[in-house]
GUROPA-999891 format. One record per residue: x, y, z of N, C-alpha, C in turn; residue in three letters; residue number from 0. Coordinates in nm, 2 decimals. Example, Ala and Ser with C-alpha at 12.3 -4.5 7.8 and 13.67 -1.06 7.14 Angstrom:
BEGIN
   n_c1   n_c2   n_c3  ca_c1  ca_c2  ca_c3   c_c1   c_c2   c_c3 resn resi
   1.32  -0.57   0.78   1.23  -0.45   0.78   1.32  -0.33   0.78  ALA    0
   1.28  -0.22   0.71   1.37  -0.11   0.71   1.29   0.00   0.79  SER    1
//
This chain:
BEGIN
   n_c1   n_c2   n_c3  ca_c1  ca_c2  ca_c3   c_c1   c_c2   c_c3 resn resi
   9.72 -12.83  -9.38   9.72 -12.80  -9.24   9.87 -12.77  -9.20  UNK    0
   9.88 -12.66  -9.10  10.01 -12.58  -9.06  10.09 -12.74  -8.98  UNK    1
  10.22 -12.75  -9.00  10.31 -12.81  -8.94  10.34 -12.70  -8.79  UNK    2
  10.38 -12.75  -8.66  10.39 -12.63  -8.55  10.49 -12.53  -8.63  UNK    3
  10.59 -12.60  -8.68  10.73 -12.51  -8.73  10.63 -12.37  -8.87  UNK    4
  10.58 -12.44  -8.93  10.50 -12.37  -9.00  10.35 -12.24  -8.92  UNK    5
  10.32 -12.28  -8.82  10.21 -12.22  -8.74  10.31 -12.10  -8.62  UNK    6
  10.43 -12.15  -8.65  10.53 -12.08  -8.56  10.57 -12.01  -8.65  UNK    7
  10.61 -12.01  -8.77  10.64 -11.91  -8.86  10.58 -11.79  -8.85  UNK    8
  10.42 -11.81  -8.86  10.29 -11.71  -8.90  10.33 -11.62  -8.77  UNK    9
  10.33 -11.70  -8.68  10.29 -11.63  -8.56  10.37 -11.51  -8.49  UNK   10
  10.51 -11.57  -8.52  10.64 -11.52  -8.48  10.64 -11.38  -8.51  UNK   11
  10.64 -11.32  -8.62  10.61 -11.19  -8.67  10.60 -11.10  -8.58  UNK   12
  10.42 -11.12  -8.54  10.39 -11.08  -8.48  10.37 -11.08  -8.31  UNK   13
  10.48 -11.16  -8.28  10.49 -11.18  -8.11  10.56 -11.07  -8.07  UNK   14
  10.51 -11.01  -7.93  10.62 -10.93  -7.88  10.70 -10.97  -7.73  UNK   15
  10.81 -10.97  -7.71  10.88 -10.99  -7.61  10.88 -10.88  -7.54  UNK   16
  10.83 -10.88  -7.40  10.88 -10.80  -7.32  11.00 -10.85  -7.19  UNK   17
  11.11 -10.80  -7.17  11.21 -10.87  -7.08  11.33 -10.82  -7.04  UNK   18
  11.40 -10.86  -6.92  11.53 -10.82  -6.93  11.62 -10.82  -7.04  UNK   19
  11.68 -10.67  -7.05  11.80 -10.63  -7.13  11.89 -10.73  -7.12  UNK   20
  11.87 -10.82  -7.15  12.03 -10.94  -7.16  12.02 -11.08  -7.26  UNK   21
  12.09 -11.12  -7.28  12.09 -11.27  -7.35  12.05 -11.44  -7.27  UNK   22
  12.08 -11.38  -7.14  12.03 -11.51  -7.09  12.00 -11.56  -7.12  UNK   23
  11.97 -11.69  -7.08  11.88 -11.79  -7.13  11.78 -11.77  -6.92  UNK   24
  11.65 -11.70  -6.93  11.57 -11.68  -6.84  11.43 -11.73  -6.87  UNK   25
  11.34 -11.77  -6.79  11.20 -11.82  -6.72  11.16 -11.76  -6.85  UNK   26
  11.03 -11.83  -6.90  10.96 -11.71  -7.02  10.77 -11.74  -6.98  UNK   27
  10.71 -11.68  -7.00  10.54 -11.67  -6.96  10.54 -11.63  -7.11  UNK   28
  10.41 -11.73  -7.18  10.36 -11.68  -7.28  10.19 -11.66  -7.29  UNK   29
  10.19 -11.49  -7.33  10.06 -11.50  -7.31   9.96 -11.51  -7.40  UNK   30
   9.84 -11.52  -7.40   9.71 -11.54  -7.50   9.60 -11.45  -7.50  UNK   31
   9.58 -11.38  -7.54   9.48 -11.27  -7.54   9.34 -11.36  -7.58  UNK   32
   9.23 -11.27  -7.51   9.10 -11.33  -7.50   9.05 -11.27  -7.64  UNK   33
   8.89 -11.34  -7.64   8.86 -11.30  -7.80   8.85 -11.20  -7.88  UNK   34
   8.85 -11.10  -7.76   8.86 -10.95  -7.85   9.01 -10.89  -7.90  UNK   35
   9.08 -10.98  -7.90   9.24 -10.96  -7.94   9.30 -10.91  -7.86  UNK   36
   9.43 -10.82  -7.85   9.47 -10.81  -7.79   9.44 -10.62  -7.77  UNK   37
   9.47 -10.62  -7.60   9.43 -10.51  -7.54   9.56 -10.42  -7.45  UNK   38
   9.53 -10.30  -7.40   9.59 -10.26  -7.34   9.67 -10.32  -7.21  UNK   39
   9.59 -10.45  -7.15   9.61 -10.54  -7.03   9.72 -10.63  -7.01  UNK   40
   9.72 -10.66  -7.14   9.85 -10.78  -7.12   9.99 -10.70  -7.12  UNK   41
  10.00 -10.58  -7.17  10.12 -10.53  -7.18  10.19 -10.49  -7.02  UNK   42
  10.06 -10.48  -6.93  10.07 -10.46  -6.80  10.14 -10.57  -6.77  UNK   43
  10.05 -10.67  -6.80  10.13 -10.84  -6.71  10.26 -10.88  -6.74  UNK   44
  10.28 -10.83  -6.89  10.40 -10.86  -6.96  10.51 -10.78  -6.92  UNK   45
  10.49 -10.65  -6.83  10.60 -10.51  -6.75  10.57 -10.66  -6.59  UNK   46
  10.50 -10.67  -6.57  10.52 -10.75  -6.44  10.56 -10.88  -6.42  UNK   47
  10.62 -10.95  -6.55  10.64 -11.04  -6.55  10.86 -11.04  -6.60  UNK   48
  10.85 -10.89  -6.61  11.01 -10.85  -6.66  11.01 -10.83  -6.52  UNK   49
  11.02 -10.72  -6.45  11.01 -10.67  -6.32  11.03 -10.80  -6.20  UNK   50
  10.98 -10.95  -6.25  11.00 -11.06  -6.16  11.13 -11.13  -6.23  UNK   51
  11.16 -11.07  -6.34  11.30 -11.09  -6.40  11.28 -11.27  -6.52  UNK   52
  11.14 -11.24  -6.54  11.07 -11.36  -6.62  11.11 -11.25  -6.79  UNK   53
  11.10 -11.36  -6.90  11.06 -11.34  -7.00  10.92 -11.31  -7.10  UNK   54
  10.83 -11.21  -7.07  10.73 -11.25  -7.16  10.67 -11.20  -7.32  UNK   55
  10.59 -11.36  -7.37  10.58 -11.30  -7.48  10.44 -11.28  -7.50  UNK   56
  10.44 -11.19  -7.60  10.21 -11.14  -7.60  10.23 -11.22  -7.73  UNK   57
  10.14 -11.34  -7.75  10.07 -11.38  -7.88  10.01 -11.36  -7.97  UNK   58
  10.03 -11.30  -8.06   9.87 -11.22  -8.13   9.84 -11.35  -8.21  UNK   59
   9.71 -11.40  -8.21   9.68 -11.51  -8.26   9.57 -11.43  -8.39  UNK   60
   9.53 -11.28  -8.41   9.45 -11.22  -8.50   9.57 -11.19  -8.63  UNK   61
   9.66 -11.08  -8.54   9.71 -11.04  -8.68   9.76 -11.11  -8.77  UNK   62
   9.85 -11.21  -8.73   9.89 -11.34  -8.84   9.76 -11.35  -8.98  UNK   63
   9.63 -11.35  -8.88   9.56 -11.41  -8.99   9.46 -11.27  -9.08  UNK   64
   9.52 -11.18  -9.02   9.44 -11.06  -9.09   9.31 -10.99  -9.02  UNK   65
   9.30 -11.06  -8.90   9.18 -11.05  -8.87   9.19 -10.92  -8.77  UNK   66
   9.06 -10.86  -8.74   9.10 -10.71  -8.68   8.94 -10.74  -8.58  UNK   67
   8.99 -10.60  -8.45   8.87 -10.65  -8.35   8.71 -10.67  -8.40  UNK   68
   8.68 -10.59  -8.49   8.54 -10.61  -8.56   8.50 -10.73  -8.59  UNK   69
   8.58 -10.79  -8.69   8.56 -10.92  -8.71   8.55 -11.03  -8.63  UNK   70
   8.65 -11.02  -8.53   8.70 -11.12  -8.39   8.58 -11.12  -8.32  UNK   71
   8.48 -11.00  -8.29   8.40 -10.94  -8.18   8.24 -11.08  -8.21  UNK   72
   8.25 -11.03  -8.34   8.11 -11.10  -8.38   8.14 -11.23  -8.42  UNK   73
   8.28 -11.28  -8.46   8.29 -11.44  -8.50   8.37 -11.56  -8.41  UNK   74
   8.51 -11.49  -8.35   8.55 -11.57  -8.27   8.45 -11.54  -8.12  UNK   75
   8.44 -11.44  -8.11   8.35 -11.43  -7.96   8.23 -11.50  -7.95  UNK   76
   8.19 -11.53  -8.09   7.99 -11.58  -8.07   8.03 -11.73  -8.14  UNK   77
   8.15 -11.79  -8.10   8.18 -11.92  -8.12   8.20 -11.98  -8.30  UNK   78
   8.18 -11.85  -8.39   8.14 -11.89  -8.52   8.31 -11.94  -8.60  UNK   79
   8.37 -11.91  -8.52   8.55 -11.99  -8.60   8.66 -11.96  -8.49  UNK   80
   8.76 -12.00  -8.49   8.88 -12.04  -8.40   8.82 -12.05  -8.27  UNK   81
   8.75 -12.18  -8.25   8.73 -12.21  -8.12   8.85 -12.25  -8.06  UNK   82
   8.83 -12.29  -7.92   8.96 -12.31  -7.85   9.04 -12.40  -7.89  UNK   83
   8.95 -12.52  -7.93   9.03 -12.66  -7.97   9.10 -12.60  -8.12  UNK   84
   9.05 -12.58  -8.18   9.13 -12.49  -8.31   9.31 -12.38  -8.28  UNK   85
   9.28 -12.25  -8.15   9.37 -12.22  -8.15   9.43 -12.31  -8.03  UNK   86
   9.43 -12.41  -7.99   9.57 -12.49  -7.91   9.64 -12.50  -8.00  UNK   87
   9.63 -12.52  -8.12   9.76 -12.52  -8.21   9.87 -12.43  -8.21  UNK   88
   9.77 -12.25  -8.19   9.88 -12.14  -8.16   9.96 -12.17  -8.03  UNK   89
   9.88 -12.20  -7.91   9.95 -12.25  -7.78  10.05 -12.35  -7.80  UNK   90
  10.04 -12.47  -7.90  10.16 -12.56  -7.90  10.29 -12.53  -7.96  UNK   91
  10.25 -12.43  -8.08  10.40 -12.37  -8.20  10.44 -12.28  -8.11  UNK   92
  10.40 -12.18  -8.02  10.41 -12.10  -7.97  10.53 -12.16  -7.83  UNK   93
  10.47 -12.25  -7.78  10.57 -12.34  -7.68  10.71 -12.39  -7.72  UNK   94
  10.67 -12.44  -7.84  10.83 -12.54  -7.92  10.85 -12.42  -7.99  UNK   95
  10.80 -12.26  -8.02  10.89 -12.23  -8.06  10.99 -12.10  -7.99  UNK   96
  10.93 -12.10  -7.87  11.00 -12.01  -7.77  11.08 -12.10  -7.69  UNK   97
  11.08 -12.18  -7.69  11.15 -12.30  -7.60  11.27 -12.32  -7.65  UNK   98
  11.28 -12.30  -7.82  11.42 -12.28  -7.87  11.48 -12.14  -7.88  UNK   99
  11.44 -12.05  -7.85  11.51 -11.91  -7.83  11.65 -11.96  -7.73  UNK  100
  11.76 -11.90  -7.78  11.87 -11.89  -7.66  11.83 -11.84  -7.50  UNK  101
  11.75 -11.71  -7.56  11.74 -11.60  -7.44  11.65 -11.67  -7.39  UNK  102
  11.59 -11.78  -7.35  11.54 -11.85  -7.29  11.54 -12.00  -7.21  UNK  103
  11.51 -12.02  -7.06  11.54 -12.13  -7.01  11.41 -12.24  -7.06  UNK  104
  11.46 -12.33  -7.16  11.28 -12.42  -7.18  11.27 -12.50  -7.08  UNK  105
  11.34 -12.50  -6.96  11.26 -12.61  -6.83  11.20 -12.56  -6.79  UNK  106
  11.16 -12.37  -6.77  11.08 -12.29  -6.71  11.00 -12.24  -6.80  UNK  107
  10.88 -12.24  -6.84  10.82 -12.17  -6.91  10.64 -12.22  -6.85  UNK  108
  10.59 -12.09  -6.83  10.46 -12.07  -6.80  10.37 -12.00  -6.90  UNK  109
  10.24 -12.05  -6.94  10.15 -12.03  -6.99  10.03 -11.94  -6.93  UNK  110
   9.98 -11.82  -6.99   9.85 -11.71  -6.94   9.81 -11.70  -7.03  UNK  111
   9.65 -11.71  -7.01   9.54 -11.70  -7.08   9.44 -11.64  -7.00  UNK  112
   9.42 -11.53  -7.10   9.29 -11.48  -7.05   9.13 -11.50  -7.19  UNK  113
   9.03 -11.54  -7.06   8.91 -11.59  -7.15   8.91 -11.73  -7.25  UNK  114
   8.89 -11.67  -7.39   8.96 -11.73  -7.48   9.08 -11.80  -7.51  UNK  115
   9.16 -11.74  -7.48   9.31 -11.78  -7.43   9.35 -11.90  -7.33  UNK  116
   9.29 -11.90  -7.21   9.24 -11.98  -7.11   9.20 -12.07  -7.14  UNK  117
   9.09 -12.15  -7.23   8.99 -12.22  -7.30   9.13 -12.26  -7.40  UNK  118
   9.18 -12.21  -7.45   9.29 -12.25  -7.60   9.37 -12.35  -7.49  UNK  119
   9.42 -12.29  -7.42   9.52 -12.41  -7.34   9.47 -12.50  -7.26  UNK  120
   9.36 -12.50  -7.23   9.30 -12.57  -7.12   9.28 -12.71  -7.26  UNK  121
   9.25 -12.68  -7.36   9.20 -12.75  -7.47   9.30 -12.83  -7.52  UNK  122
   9.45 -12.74  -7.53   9.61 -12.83  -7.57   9.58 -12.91  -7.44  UNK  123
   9.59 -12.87  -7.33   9.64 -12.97  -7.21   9.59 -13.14  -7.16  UNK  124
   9.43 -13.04  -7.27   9.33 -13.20  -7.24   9.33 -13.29  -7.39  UNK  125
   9.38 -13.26  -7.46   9.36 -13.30  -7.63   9.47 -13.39  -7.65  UNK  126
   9.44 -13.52  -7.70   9.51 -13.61  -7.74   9.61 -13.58  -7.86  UNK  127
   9.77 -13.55  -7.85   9.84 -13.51  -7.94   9.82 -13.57  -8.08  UNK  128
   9.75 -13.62  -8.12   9.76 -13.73  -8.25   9.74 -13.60  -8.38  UNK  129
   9.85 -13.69  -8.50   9.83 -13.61  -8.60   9.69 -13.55  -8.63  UNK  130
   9.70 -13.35  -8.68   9.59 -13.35  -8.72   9.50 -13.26  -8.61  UNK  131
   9.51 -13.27  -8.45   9.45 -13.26  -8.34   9.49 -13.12  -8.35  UNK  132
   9.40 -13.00  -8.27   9.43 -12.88  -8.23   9.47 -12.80  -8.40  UNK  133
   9.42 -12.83  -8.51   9.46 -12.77  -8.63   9.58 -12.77  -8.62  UNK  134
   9.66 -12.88  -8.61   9.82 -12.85  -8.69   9.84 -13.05  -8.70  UNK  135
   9.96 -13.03  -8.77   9.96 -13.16  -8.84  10.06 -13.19  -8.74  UNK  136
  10.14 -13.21  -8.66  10.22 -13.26  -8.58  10.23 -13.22  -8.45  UNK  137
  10.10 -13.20  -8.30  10.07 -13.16  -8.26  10.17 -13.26  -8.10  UNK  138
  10.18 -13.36  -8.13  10.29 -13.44  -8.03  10.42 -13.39  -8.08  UNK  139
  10.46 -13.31  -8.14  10.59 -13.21  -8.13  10.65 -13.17  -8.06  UNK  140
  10.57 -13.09  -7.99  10.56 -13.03  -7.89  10.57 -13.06  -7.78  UNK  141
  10.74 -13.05  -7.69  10.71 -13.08  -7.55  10.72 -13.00  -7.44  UNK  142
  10.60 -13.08  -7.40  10.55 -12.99  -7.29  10.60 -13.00  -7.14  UNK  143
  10.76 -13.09  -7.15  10.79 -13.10  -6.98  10.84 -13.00  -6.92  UNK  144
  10.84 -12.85  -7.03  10.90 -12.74  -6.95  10.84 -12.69  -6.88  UNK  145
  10.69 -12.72  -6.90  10.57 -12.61  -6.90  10.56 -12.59  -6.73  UNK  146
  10.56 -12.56  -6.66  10.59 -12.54  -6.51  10.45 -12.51  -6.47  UNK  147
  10.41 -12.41  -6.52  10.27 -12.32  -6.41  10.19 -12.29  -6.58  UNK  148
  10.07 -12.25  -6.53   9.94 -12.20  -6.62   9.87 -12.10  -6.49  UNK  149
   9.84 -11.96  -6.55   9.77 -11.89  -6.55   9.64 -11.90  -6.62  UNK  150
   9.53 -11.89  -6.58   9.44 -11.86  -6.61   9.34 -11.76  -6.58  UNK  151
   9.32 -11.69  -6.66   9.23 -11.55  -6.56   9.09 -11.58  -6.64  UNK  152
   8.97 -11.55  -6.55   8.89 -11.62  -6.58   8.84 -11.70  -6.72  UNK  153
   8.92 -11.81  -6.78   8.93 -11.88  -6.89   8.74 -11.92  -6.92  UNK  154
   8.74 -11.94  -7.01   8.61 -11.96  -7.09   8.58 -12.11  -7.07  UNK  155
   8.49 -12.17  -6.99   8.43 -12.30  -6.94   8.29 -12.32  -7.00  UNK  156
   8.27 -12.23  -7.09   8.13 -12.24  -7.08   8.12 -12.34  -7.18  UNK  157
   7.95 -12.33  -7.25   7.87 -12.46  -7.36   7.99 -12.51  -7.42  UNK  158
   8.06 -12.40  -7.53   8.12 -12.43  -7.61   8.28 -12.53  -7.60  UNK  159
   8.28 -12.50  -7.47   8.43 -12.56  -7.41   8.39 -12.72  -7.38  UNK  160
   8.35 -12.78  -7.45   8.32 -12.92  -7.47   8.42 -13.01  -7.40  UNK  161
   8.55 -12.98  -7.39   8.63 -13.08  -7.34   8.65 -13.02  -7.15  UNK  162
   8.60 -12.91  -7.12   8.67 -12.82  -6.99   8.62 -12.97  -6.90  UNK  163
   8.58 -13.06  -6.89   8.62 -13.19  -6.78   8.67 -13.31  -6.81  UNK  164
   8.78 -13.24  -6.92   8.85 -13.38  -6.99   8.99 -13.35  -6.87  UNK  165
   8.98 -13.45  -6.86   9.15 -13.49  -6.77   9.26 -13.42  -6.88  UNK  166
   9.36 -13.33  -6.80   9.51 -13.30  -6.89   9.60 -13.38  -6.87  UNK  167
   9.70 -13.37  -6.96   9.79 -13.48  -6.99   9.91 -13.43  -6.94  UNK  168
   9.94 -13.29  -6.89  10.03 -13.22  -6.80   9.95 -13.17  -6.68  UNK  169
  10.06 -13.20  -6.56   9.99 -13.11  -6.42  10.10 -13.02  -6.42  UNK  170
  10.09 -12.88  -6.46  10.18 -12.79  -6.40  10.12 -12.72  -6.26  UNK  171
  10.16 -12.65  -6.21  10.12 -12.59  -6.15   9.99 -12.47  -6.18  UNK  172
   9.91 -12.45  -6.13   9.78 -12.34  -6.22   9.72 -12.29  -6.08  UNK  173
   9.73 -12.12  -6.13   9.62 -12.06  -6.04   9.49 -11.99  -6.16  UNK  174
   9.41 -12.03  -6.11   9.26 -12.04  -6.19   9.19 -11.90  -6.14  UNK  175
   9.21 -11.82  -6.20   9.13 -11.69  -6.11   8.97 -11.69  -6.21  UNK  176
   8.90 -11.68  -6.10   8.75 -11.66  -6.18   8.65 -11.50  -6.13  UNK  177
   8.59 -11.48  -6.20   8.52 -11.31  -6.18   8.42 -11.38  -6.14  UNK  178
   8.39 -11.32  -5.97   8.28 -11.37  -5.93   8.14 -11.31  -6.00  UNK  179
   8.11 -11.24  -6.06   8.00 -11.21  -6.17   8.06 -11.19  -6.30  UNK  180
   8.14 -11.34  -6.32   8.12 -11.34  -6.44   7.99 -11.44  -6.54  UNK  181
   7.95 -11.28  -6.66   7.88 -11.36  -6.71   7.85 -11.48  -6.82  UNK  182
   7.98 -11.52  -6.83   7.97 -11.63  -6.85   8.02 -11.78  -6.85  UNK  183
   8.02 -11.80  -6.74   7.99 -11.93  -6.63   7.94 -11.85  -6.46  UNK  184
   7.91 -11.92  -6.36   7.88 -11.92  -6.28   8.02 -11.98  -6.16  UNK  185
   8.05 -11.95  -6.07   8.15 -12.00  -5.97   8.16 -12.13  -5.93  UNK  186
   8.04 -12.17  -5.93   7.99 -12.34  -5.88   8.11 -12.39  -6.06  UNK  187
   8.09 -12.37  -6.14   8.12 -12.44  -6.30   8.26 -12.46  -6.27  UNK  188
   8.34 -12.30  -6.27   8.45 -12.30  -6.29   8.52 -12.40  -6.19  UNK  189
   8.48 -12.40  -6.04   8.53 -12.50  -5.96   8.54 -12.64  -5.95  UNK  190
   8.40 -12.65  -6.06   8.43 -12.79  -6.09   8.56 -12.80  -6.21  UNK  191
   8.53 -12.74  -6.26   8.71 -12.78  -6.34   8.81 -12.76  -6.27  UNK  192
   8.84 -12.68  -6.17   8.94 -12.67  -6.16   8.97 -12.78  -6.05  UNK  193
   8.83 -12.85  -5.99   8.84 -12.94  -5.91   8.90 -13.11  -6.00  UNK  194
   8.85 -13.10  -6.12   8.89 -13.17  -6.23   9.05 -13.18  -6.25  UNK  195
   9.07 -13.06  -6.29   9.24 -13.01  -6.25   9.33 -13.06  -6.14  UNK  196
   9.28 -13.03  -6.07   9.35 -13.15  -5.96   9.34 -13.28  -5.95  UNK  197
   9.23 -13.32  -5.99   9.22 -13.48  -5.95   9.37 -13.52  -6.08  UNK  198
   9.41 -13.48  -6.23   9.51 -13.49  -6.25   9.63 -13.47  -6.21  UNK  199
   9.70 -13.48  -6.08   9.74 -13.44  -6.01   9.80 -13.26  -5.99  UNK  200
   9.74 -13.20  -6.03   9.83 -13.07  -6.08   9.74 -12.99  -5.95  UNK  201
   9.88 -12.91  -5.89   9.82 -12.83  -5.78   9.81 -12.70  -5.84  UNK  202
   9.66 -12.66  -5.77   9.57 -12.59  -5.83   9.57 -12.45  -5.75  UNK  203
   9.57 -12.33  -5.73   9.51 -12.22  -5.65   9.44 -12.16  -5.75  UNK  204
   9.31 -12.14  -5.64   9.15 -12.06  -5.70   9.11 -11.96  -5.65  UNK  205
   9.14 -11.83  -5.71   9.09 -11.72  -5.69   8.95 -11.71  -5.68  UNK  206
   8.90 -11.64  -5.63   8.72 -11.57  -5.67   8.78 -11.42  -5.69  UNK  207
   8.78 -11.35  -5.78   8.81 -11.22  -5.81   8.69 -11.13  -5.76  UNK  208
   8.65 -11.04  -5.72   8.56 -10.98  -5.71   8.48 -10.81  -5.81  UNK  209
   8.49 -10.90  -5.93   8.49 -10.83  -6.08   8.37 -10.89  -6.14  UNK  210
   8.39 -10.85  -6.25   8.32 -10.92  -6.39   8.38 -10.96  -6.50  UNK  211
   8.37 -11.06  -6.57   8.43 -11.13  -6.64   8.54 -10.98  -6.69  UNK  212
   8.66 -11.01  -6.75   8.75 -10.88  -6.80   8.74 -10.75  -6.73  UNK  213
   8.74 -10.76  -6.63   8.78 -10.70  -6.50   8.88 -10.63  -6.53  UNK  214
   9.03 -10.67  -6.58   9.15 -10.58  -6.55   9.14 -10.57  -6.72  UNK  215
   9.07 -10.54  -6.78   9.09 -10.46  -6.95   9.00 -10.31  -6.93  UNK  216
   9.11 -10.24  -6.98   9.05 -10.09  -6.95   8.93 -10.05  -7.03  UNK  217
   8.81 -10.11  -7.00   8.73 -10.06  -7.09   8.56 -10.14  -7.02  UNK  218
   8.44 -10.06  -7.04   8.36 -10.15  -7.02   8.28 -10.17  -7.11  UNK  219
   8.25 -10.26  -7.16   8.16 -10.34  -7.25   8.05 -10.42  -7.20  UNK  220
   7.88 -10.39  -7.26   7.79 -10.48  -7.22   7.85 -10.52  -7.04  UNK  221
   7.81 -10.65  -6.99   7.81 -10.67  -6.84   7.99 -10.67  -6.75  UNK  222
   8.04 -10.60  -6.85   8.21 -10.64  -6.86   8.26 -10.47  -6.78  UNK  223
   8.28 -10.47  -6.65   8.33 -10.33  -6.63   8.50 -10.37  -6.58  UNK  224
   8.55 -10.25  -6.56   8.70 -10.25  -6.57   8.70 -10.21  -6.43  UNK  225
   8.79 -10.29  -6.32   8.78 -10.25  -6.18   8.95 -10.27  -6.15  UNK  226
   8.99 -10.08  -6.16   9.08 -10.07  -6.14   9.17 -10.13  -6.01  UNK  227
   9.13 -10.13  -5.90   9.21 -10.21  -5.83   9.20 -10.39  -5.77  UNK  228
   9.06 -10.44  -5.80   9.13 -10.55  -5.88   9.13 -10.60  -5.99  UNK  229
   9.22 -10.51  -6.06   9.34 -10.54  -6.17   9.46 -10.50  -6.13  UNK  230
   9.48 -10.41  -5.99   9.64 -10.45  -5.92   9.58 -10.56  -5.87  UNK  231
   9.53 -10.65  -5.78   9.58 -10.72  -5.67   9.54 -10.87  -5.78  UNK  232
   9.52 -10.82  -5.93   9.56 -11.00  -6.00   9.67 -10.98  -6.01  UNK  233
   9.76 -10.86  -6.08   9.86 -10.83  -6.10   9.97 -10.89  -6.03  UNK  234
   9.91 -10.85  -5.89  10.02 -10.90  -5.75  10.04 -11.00  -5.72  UNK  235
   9.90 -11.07  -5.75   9.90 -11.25  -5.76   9.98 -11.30  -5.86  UNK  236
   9.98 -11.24  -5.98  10.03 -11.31  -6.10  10.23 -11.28  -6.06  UNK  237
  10.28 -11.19  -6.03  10.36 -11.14  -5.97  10.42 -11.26  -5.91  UNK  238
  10.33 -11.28  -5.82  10.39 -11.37  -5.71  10.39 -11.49  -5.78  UNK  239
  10.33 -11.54  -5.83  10.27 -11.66  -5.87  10.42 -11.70  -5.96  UNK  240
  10.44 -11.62  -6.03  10.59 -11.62  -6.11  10.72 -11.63  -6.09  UNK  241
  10.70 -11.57  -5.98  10.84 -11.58  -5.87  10.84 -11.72  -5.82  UNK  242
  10.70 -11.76  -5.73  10.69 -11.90  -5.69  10.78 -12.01  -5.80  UNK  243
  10.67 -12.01  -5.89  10.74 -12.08  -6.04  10.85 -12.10  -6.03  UNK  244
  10.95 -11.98  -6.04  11.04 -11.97  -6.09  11.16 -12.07  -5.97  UNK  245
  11.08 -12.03  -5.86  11.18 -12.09  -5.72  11.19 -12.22  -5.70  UNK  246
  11.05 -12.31  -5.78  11.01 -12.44  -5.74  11.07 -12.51  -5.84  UNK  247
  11.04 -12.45  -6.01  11.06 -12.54  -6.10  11.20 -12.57  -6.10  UNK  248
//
C-alpha cells in the first residue's frame, strides 16, 4: 500500500500547473477530473482560476496508472475499480503534496471535483484517517487545516457513494453545484447532502444548474449534453467563489 509521499510520487509526473508567472508562494485549487479522465473542461477552470491570480493544478488520477479513457469508461464509471473511497488517497497525497511547493501559500488551498472527483473528496472529508483508510498507508498525514473551500460540480451521491451522509471531519467552505437533470441523482438527494454538510458546521452554497449531469464538458454522451452557456455562468461562479476564498481565508 502507497505511503501519501509515495502516492505523491506517482501522481506528480503527471500533474499540471496552471498559474501566475512568478515564485510566490499564492492560493492553489486542486482539481479532480470525473470518471471519464480528464477533458477539455478543466483546462478552462484552471485559465480561470490563474486570471483570479489563484494557483491551479489538474490531477490526472488515470495516467499514473496506465489507464486510458476506454478502460476508465466501462470500469471506473460502472463502479467496477477506483471507487471514490479508493481515490481519496489521490485527494490526500495530492494536498500534502502541493502544500509543500514554495510557489504555494498551504493556508489557502481549495479543492474541485467534478462527478467522480466530487465523490473522491466528499469520501477523504468523511473517512476516518486511520492507517490503511482511502488506499494509502498513512492517510492522517495529511493536513487538512489549509483546505479553505471545496468545489463541487455535480459530485457523484448516488448507490455507490455509501458514505455521501457521513458527517466530515473538515467544514471548509463548499459551493455544491448540481445539474438539474442530472441523471444520476435527483435534486431532492443532492440537497440532502449538502444539507448534511452543513449540519458539520461548513457553510454551504447550492447551485441548481440548469444542465445535465457534465454540462460544461464539450461533448455529448448518452443523457449528458454540453450547454455552452451554462458552462460560462459555472465558470463565473467558480471565479467568484475563489476570489471570495481567497479574501476570507
Amino acid at each position: 500500500m502507497d505511503t501519501l509521499e509515495a502516492r505523491w510520487s506517482l501522481l506528480e509526473p503527471h500533474v499540471v500547473m496552471v498559474g501566475p508567472d512568478d515564485d510566490r508562494p499564492r492560493p492553489a485549487v486542486l482539481l479532480f477530473h470525473g470518471c471519464g479522465g480528464l477533458r477539455s473542461h478543466l483546462p478552462r477552470y484552471a485559465e480561470a482560476a490563474k486570471a483570479a491570480g489563484w494557483r491551479a493544478f489538474i490531477v490526472d488520477s488515470y495516467g499514473p496508472r496506465g489507464w486510458n479513457r476506454a478502460f476508465t469508461l466501462t470500469t471506473v464509471c460502472t463502479g467496477l475499480v477506483l471507487r471514490g473511497y479508493e481515490r481519496a488517497g489521490d485527494v490526500l497525497a495530492a494536498i500534502k503534496g502541493v502544500s509543500q511547493r514554495p510557489d504555494v501559500d498551504p493556508t489557502k488551498i481549495a479543492l474541485g471535483g467534478w462527478s467522480h472527483g466530487g465523490w473522491s473528496i466528499m469520501e477523504m472529508m468523511s473517512e476516518d484517517p486511520q492507517p490503511g483508510r482511502m488506499g494509502v498507508a498513512n492517510p492522517g498525514d495529511a493536513d487538512l487545516s489549509g483546505v479553505r473551500a471545496v468545489w463541487l460540480a455535480y459530485a457523484y451521491v448516488g448507490a455507490w457513494a455509501f458514505n455521501r451522509m457521513k458527517p466530515w471531519r473538515h467544514a471548509p467552505r463548499v459551493l455544491a453545484m448540481t445539474a438539474r437533470r442530472d441523471h444520476l441523482t435527483t435534486v431532492r438527494n443532492a440537497e440532502r447532502v449538502n444539507t448534511m454538510i452543513r449540519s458539520c458546521g461548513a457553510e454551504v452554497e447550492s447551485w441548481v444548474a440548469e444542465g445535465t449531469h457534465a454540462f460544461d464538458e464539450p461533448t455529448n454522451n448518452g443523457p449528458m449534453r454540453h450547454d455552452p452557456e451554462v458552462t460560462l455562468e459555472a465558470l463565473r461562479r467558480f471565479t467568484d467563489f475563489l476570489k471570495t476564498t481567497a479574501a476570507v481565508a
